[in-house]
C-alpha positions in Angstrom: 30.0 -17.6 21.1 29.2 -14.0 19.8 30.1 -13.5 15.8 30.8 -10.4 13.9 30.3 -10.3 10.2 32.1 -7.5 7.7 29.7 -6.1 5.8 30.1 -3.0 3.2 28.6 0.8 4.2 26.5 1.3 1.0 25.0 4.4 2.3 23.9 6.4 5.2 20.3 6.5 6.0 20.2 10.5 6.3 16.2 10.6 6.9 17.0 8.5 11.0 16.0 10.9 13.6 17.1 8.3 16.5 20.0 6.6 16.4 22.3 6.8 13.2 22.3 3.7 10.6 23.3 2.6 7.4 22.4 0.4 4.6 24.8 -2.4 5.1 25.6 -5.5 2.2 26.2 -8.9 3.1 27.2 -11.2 0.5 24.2 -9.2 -1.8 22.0 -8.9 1.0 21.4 -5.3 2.4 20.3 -4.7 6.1 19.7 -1.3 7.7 22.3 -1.3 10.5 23.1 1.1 13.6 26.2 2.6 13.2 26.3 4.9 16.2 29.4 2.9 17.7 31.3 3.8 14.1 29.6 7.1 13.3 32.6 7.9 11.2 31.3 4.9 8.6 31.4 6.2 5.0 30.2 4.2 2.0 32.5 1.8 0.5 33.9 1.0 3.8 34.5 -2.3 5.2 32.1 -2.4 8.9 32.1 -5.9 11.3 28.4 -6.2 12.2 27.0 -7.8 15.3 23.1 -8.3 16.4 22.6 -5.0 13.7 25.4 -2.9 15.1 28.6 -1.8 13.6 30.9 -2.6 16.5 34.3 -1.3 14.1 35.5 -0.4 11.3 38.2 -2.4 9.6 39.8 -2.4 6.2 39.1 -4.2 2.7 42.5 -6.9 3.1 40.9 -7.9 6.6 37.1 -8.0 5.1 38.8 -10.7 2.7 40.8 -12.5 5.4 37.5 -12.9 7.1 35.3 -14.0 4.0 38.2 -16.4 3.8 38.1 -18.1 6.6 34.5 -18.6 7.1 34.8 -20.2 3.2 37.7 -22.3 4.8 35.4 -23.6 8.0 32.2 -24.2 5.9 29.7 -21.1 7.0 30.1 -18.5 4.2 27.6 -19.8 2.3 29.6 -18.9 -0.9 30.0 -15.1 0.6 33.8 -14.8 -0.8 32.4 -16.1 -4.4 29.6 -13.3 -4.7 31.4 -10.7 -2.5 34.1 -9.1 -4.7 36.2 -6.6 -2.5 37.8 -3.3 -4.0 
């Protein structure tokens, strides 16, 4: 089974000269992240991340459904707790 995690677009890495990416956050932890499948990816938007690429785009109400649900099954790690969403 394949997982996708929402992580917020902190900002655009304007110096890539391949592929276009993104500093994503995770819980407080920020990866760089290709975003050429969502190139329309601003900051402060919600992104579901999968292997280090941003497959969609989706909206703050269904980041927190998400961050719900893994608290719910056990594998957030305490993501909802340190992840406040705007």
């Amino acid at each position: 089974m394949c997982l996708g995690v929402p992580g917020e677009v902190i900002e655009l890495d304007a110096e890539s000269s391949e592929l276009p990416s993104a500093l994503v956050e995770f819980a407080g932890i920020r990866r760089k992240v290709c975003i050429a499948c969502v190139p329309d990816a601003q900051p402060g938007e919600y992104v579901i991340v999968h292997a280090g690429i941003a497959i969609s785009r989706i909206d703050a109400a269904e980041a927190q459904r998400v961050f719900a649900y893994l608290d719910e099954i056990g594998e957030s790690d305490g993501w909802q707790e340190s992840h406040e969403i705007r």
